[in-house]
Biopython code that builds the backbone (N, CA, C, O; Angstrom):
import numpy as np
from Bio.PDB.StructureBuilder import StructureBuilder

atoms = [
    (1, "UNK", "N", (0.827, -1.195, 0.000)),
    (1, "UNK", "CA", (0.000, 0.000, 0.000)),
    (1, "UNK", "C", (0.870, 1.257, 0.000)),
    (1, "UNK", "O", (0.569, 2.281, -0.614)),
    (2, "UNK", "N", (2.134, 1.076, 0.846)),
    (2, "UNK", "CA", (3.167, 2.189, 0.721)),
    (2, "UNK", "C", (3.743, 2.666, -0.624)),
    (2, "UNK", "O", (4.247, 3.780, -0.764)),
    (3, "UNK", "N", (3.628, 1.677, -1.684)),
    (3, "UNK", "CA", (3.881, 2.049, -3.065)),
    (3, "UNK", "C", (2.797, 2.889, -3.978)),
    (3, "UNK", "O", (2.958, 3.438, -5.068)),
    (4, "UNK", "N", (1.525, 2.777, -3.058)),
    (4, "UNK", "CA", (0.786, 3.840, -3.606)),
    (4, "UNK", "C", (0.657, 5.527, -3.185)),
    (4, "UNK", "O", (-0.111, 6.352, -3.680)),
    (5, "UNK", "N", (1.760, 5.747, -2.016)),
    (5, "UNK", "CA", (2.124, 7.077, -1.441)),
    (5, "UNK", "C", (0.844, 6.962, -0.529)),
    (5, "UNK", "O", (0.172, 7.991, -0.448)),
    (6, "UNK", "N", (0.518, 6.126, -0.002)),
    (6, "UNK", "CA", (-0.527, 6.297, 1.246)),
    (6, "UNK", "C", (0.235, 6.222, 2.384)),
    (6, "UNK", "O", (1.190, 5.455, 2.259)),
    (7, "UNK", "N", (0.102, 6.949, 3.836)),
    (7, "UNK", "CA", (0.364, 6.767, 4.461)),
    (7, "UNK", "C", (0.407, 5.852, 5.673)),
    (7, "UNK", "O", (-0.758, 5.453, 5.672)),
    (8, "UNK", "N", (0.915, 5.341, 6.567)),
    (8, "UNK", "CA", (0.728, 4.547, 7.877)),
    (8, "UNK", "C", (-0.438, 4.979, 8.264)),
    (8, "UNK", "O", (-1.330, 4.134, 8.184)),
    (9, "UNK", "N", (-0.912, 6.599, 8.881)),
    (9, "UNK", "CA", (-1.812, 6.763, 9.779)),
    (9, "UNK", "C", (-3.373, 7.111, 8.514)),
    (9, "UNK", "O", (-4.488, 7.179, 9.032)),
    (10, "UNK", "N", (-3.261, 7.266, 7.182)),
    (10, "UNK", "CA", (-4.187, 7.322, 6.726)),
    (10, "UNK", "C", (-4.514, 6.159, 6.374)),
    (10, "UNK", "O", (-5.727, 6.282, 6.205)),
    (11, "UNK", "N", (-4.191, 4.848, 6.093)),
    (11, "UNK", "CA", (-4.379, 3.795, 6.385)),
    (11, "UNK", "C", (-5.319, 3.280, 7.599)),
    (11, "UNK", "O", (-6.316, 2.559, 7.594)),
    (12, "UNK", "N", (-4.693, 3.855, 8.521)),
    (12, "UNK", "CA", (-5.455, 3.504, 9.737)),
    (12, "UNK", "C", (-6.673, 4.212, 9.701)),
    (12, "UNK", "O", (-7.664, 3.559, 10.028)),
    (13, "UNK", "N", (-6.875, 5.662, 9.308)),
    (13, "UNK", "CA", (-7.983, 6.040, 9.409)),
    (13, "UNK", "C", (-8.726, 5.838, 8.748)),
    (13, "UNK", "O", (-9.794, 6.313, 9.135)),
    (14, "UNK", "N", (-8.829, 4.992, 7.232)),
    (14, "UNK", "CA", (-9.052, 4.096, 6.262)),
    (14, "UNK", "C", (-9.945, 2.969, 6.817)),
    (14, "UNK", "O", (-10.952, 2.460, 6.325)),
    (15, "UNK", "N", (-9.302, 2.718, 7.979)),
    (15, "UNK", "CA", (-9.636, 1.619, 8.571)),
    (15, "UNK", "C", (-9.394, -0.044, 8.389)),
    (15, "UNK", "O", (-10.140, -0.980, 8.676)),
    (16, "UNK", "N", (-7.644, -0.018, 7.617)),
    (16, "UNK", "CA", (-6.433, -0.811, 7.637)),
    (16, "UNK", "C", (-6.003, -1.098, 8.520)),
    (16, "UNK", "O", (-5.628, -0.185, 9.255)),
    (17, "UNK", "N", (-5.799, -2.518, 8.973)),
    (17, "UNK", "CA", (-5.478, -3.070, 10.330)),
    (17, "UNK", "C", (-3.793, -3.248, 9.471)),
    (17, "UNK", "O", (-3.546, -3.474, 8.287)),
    (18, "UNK", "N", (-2.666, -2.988, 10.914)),
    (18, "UNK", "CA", (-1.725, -3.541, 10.257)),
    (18, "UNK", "C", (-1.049, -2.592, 8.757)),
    (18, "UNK", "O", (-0.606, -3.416, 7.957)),
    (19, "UNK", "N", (-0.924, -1.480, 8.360)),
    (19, "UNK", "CA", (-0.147, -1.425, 7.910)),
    (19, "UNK", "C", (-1.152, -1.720, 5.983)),
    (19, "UNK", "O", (-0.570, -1.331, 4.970)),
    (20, "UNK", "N", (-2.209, -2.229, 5.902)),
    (20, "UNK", "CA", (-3.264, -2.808, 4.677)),
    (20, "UNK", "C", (-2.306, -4.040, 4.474)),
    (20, "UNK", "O", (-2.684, -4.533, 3.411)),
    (21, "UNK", "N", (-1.529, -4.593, 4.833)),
    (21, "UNK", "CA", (-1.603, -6.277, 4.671)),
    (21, "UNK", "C", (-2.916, -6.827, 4.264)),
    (21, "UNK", "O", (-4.040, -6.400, 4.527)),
    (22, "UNK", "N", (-2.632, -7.641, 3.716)),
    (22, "UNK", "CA", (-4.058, -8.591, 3.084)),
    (22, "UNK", "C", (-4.911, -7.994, 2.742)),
    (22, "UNK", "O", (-5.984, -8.596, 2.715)),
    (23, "UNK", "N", (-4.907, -6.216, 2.214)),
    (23, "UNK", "CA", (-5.914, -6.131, 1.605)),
    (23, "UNK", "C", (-5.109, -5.793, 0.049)),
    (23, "UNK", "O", (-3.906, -5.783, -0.209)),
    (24, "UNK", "N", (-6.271, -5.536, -0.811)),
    (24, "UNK", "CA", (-6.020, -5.206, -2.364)),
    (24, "UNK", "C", (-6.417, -3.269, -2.418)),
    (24, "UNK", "O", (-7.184, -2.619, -1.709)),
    (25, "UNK", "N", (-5.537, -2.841, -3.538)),
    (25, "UNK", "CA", (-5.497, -1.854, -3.777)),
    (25, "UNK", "C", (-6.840, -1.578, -4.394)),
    (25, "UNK", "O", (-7.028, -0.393, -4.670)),
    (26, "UNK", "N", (-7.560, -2.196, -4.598)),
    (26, "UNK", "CA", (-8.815, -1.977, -5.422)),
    (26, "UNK", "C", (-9.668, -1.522, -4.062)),
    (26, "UNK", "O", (-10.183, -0.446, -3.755)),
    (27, "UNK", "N", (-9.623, -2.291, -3.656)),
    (27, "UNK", "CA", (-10.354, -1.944, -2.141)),
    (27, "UNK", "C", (-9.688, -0.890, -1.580)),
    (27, "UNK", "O", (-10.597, -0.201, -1.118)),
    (28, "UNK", "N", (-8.216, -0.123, -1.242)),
    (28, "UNK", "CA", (-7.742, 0.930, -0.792)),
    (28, "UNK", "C", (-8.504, 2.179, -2.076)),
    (28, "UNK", "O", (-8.627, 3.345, -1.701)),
    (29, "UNK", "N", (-8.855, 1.879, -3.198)),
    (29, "UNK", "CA", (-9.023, 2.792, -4.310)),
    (29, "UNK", "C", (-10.630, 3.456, -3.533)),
    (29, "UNK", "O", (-10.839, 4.646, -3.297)),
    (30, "UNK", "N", (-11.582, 2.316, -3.259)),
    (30, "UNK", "CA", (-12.793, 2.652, -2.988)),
    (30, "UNK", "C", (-13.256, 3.256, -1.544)),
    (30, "UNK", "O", (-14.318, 3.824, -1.290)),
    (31, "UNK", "N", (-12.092, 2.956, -0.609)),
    (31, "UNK", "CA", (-12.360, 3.520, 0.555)),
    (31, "UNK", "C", (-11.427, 4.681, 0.845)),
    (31, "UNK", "O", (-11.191, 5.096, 1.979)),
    (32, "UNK", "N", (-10.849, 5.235, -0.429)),
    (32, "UNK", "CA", (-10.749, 6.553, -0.508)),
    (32, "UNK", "C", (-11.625, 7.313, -0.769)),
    (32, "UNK", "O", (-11.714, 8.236, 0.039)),
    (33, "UNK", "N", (-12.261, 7.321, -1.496)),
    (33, "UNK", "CA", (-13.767, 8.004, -2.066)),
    (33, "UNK", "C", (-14.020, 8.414, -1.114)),
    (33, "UNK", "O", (-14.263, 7.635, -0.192)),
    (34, "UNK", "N", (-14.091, 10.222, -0.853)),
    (34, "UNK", "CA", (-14.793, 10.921, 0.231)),
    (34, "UNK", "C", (-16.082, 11.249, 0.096)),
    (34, "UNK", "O", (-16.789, 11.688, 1.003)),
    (35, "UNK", "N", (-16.520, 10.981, -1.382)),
    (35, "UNK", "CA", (-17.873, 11.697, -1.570)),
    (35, "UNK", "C", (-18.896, 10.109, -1.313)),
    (35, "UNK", "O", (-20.060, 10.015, -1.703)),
    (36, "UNK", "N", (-18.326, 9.266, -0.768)),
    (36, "UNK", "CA", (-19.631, 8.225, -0.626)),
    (36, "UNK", "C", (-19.883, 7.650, 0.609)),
    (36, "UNK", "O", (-19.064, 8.000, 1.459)),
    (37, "UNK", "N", (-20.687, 6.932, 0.973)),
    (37, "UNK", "CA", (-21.143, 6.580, 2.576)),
    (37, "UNK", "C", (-20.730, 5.546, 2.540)),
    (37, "UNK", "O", (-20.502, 5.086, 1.421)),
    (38, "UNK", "N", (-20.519, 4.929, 3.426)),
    (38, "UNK", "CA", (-20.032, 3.166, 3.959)),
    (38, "UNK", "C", (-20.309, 2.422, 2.963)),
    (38, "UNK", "O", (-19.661, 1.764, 2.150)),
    (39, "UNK", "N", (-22.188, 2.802, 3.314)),
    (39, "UNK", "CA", (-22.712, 1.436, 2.823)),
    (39, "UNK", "C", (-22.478, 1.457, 1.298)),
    (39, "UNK", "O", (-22.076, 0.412, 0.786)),
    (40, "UNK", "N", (-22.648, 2.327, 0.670)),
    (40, "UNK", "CA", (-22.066, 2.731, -1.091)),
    (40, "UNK", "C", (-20.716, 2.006, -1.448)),
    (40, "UNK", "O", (-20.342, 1.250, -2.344)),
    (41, "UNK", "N", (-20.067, 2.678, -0.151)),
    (41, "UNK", "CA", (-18.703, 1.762, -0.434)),
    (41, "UNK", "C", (-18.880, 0.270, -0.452)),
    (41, "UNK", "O", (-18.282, -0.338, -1.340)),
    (42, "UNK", "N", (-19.749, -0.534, 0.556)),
    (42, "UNK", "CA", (-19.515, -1.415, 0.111)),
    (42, "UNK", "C", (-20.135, -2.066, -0.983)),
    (42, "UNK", "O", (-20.151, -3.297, -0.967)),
    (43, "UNK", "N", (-20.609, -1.502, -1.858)),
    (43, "UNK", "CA", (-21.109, -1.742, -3.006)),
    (43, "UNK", "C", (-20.422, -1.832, -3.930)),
    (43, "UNK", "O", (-20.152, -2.846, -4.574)),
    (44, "UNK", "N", (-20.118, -0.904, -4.062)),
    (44, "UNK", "CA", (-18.775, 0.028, -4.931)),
    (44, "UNK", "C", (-17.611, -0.978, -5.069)),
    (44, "UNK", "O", (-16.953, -1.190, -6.087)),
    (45, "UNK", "N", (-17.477, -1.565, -3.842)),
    (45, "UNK", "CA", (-16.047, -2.569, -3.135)),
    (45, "UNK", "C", (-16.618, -3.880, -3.969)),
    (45, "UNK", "O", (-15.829, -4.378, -4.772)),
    (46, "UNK", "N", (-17.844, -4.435, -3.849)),
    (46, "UNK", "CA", (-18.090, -5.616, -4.392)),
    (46, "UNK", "C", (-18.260, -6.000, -5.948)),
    (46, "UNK", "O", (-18.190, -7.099, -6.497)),
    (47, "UNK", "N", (-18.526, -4.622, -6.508)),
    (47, "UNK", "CA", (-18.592, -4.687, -8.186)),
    (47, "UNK", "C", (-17.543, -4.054, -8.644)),
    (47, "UNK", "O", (-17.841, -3.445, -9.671)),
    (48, "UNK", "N", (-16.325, -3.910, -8.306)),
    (48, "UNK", "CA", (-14.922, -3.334, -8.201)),
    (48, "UNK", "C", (-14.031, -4.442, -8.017)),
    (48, "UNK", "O", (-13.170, -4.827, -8.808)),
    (49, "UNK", "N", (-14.270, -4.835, -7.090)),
    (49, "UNK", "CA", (-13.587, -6.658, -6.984)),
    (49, "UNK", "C", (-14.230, -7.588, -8.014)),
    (49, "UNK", "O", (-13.637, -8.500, -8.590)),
    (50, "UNK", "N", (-15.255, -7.317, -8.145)),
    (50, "UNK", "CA", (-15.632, -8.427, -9.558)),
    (50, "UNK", "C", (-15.038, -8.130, -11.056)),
    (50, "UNK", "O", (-14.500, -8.880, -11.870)),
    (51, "UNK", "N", (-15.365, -6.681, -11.094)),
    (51, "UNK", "CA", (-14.527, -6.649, -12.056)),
    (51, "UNK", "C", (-13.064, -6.225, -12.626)),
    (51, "UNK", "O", (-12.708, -5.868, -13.749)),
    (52, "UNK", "N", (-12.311, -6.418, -11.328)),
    (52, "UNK", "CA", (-10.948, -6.561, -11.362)),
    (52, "UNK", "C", (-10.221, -8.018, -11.593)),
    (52, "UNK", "O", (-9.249, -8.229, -12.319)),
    (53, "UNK", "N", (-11.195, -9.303, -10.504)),
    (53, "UNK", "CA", (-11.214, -10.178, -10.804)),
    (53, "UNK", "C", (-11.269, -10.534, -12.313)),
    (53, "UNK", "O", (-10.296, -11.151, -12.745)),
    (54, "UNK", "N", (-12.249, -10.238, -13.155)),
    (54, "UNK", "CA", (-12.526, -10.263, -14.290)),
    (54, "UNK", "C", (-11.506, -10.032, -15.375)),
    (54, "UNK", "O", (-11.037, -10.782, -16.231)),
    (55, "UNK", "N", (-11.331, -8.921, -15.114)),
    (55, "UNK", "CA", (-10.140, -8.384, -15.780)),
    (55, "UNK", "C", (-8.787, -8.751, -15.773)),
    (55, "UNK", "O", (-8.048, -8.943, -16.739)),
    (56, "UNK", "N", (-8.547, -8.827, -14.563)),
    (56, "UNK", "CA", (-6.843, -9.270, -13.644)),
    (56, "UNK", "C", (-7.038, -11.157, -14.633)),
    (56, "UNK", "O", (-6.168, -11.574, -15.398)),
    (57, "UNK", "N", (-8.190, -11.842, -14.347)),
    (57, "UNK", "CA", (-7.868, -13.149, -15.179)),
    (57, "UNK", "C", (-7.979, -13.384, -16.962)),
    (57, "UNK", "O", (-7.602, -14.340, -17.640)),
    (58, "UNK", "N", (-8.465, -12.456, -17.256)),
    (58, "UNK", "CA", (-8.440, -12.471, -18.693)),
    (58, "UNK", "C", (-7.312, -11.895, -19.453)),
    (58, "UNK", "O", (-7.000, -12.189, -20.608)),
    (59, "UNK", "N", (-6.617, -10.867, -18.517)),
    (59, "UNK", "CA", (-4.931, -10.737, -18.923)),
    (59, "UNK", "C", (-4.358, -11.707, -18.729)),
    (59, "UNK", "O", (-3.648, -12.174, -19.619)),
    (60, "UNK", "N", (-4.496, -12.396, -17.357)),
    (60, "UNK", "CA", (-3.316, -13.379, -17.238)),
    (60, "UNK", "C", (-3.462, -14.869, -18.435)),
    (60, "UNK", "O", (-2.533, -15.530, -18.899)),
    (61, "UNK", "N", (-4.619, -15.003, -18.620)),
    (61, "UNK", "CA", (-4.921, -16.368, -19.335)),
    (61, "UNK", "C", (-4.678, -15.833, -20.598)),
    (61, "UNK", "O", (-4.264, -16.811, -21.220)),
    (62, "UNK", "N", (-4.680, -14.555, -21.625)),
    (62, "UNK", "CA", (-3.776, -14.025, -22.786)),
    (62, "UNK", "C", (-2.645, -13.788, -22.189)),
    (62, "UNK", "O", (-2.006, -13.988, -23.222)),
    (63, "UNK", "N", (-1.679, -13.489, -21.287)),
    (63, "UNK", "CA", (-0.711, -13.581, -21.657)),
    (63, "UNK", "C", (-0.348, -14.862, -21.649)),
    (63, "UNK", "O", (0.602, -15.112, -22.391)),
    (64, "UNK", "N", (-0.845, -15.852, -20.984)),
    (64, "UNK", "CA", (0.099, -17.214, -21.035)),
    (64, "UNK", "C", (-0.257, -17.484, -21.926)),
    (64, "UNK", "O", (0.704, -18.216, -22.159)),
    (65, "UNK", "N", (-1.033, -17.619, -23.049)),
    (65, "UNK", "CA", (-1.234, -17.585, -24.360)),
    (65, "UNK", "C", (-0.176, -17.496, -25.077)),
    (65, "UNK", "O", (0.517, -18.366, -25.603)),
    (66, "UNK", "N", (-0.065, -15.793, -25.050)),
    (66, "UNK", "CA", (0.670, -14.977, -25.314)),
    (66, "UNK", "C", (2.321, -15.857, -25.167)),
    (66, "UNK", "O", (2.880, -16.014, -26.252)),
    (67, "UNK", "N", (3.031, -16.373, -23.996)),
    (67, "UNK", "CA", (3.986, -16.834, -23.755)),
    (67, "UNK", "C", (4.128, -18.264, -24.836)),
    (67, "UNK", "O", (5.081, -18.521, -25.571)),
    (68, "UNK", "N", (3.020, -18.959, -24.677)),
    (68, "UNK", "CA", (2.427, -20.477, -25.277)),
    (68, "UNK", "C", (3.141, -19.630, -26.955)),
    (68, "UNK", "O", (4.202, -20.011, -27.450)),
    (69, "UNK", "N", (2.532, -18.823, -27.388)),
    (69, "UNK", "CA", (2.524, -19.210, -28.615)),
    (69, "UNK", "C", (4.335, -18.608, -29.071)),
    (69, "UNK", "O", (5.098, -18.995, -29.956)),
    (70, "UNK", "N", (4.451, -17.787, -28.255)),
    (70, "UNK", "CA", (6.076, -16.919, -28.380)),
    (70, "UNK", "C", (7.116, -18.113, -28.554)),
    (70, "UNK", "O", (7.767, -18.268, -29.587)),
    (71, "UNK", "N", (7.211, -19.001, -27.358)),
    (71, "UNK", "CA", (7.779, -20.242, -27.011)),
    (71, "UNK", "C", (7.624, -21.097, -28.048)),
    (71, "UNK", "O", (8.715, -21.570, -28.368)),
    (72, "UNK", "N", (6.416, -21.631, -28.933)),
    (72, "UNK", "CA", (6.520, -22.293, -30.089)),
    (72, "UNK", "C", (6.724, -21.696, -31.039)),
    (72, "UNK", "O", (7.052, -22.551, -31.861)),
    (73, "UNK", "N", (6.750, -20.787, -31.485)),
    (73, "UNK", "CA", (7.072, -20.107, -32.655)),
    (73, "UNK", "C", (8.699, -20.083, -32.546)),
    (73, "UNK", "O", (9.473, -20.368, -33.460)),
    (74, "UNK", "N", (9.014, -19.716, -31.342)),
    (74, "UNK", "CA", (10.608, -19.688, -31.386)),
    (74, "UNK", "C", (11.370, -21.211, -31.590)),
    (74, "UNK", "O", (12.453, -21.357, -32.157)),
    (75, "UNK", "N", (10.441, -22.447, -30.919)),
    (75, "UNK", "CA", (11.117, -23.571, -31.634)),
    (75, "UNK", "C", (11.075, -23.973, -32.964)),
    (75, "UNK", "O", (11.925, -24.606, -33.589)),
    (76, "UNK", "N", (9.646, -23.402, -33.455)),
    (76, "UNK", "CA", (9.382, -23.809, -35.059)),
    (76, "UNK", "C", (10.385, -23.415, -35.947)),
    (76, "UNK", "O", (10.992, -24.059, -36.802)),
    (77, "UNK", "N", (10.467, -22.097, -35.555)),
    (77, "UNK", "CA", (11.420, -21.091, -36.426)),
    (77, "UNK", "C", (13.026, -21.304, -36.062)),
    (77, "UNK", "O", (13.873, -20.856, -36.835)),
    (78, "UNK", "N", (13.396, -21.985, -34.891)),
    (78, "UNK", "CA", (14.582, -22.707, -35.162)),
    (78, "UNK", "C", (14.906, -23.857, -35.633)),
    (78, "UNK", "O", (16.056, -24.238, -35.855)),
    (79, "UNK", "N", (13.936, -24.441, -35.801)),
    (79, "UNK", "CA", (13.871, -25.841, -36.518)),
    (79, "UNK", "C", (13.978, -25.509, -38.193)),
    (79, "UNK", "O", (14.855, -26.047, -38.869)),
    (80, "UNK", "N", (13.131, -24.702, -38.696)),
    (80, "UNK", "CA", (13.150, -24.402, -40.008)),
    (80, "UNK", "C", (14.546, -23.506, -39.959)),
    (80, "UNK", "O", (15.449, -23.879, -40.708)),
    (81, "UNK", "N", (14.747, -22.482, -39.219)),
    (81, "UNK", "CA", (16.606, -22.241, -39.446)),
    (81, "UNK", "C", (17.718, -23.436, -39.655)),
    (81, "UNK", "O", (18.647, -23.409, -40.463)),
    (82, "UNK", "N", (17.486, -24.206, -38.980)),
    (82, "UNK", "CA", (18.045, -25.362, -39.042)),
    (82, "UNK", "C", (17.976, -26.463, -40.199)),
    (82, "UNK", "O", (18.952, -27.043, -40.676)),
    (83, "UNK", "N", (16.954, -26.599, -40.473)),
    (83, "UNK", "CA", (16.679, -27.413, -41.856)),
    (83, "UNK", "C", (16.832, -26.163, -42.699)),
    (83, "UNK", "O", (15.625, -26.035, -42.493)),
    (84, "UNK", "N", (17.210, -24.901, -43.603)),
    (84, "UNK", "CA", (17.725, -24.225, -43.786)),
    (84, "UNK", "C", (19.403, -24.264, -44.144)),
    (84, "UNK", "O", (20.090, -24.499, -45.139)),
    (85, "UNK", "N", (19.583, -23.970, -43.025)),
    (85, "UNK", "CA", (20.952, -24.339, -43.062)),
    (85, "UNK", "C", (21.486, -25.663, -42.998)),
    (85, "UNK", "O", (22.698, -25.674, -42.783)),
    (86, "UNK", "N", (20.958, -26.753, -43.117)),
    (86, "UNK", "CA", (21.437, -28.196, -43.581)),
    (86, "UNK", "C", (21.451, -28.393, -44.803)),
    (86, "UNK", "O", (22.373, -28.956, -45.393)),
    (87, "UNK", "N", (19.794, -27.676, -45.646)),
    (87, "UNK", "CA", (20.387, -27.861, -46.837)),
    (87, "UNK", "C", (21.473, -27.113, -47.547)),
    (87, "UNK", "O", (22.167, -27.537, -48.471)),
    (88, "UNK", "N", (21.516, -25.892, -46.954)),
    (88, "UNK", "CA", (22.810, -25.075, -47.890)),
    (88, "UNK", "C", (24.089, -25.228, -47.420)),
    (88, "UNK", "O", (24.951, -24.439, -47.807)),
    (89, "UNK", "N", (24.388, -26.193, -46.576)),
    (89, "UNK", "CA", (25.696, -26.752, -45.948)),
    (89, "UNK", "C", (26.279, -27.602, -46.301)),
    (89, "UNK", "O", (27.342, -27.676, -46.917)),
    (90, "UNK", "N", (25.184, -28.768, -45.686)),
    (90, "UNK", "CA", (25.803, -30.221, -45.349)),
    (90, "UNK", "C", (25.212, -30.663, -46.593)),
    (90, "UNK", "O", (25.870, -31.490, -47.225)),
    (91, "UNK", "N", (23.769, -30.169, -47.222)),
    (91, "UNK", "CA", (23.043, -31.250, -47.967)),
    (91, "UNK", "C", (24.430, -31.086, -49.442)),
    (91, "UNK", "O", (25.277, -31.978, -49.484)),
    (92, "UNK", "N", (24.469, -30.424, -50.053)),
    (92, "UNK", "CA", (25.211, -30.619, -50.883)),
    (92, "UNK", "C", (26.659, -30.741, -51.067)),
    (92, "UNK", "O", (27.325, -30.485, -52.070)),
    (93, "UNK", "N", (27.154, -31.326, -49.531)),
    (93, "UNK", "CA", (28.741, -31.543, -49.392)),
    (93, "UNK", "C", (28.237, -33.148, -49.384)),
    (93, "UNK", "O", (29.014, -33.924, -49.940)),
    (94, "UNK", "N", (27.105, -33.677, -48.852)),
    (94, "UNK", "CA", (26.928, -35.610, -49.142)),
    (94, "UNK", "C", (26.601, -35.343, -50.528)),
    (94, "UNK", "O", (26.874, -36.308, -51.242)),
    (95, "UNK", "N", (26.275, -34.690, -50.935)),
    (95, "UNK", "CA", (25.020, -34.828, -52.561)),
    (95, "UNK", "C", (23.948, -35.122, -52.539)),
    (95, "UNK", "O", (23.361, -35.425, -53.578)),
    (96, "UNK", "N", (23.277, -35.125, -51.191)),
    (96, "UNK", "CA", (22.160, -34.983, -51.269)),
    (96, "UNK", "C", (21.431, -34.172, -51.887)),
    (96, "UNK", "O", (20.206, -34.245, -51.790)),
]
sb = StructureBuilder()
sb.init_structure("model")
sb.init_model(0)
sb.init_chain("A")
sb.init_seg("    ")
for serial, (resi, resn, name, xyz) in enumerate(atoms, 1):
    if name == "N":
        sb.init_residue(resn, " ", resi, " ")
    sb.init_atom(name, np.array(xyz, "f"), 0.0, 1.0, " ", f" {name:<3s}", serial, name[0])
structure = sb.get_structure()
């Protein structure tokens, strides 16, 4: 939470036990909001977490995608470098 320039004691007055351990910044985002009441907040807090949830997993499942396909493309494309350079090497020093 300290990486978001919040403080120790506004934290606390936040109503962060500890420093916001175990909580999420999404939730520090909504119980900043001065212009809303508790109970708003916790509204606010529950369709804010859903769709961070939402969001936070549909990046991660494209990027490992994303990684999936980087990773095979880089073996394909060394394999075809490779058969490449066999034939303009080796293939015509056997006669193949």
């Amino acid at each position: 939470m300290r990486c978001l320039g919040v403080t120790a004691l506004k934290l606390t007055q936040l109503g962060f036990p500890d420093d916001g351990e175990g909580k999420s910044w999404v939730e520090l985002a909504v119980r900043m909001d001065e212009h809303t009441t508790a109970g708003e907040k916790d509204v606010f807090l529950e369709e804010c977490q859903a769709f961070h949830t939402k969001v936070s997993l549909r990046m991660r499942t494209h990027l490992s995608l994303m990684a999936k396909n980087i990773d095979r493309t880089t073996w394909l494309a060394a394999r075809l470098h490779r058969l490449d350079w066999l034939h303009r090497h080796v293939f015509p020093l056997v006669g193949a």
